[in-house]
C-alpha positions as CSV (number, residue, x, y, z in Angstrom):
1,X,-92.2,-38.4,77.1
2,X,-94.7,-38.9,80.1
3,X,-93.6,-41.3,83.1
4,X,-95.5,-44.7,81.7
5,X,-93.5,-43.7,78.1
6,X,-90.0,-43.7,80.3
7,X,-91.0,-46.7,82.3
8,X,-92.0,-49.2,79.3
9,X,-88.6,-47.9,77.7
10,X,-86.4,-48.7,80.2
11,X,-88.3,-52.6,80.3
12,X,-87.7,-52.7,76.6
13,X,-84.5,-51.4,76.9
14,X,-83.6,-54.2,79.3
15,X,-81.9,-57.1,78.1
16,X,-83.5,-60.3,80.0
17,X,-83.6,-63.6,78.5
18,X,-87.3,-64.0,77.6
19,X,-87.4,-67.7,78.7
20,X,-86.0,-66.7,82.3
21,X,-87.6,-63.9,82.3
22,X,-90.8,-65.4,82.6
23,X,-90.0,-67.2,85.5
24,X,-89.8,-63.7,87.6
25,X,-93.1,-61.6,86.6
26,X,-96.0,-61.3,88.2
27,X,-98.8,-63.9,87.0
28,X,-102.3,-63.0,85.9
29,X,-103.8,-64.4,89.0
30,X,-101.6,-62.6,90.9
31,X,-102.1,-58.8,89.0
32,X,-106.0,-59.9,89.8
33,X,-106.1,-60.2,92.9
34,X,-103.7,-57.1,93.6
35,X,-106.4,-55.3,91.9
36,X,-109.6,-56.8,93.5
37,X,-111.2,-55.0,96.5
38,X,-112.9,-56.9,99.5
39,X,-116.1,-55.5,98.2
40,X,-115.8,-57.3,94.9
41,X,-115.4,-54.5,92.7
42,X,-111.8,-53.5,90.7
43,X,-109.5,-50.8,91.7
44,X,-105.8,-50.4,91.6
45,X,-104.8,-48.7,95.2
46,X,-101.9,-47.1,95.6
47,X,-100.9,-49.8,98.1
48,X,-101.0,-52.4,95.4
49,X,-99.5,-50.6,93.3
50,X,-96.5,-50.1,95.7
51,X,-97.3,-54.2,96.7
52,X,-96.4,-54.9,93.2
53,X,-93.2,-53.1,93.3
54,X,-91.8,-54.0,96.1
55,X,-92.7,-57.8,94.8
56,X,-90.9,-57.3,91.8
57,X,-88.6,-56.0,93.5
58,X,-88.1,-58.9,95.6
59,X,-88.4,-61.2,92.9
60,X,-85.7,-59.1,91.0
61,X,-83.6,-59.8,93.4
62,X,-83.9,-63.7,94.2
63,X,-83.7,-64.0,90.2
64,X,-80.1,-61.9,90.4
65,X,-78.7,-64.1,93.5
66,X,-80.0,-67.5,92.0
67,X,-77.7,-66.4,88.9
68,X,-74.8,-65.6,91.1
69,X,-75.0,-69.5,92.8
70,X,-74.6,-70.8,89.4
């Protein structure tokens, strides 16, 4: 099983409420401009990629605490 294999699994495997869910993931305009150079052209750096981590991380982690208040 390769790394993206394990990865996708482990989101699958994850039990989130679909409607809340949505409320935490990254939106289309902002997977576009994590991917869109200065220059105009498309790459995926490994400095976004670690960008959209860390934000996921972050908004991982706001989602958990805002579940705790209630």
């Amino acid at each position: 099983m390769s790394e993206i294999e394990k990865m996708k699994r482990y989101i699958e495997r994850t039990n989130m409420n679909p409607e809340k869910a949505s409320l935490y993931q990254m939106s289309m305009l902002e997977a576009f401009e994590l991917v869109k150079q200065p220059n105009g052209s498309f790459n995926l750096s490994i400095e976004m990629i670690s960008l959209a981590f860390n934000y996921g991380k972050a908004k991982g982690y706001r989602a958990a605490k805002a579940e705790v208040r209630k």
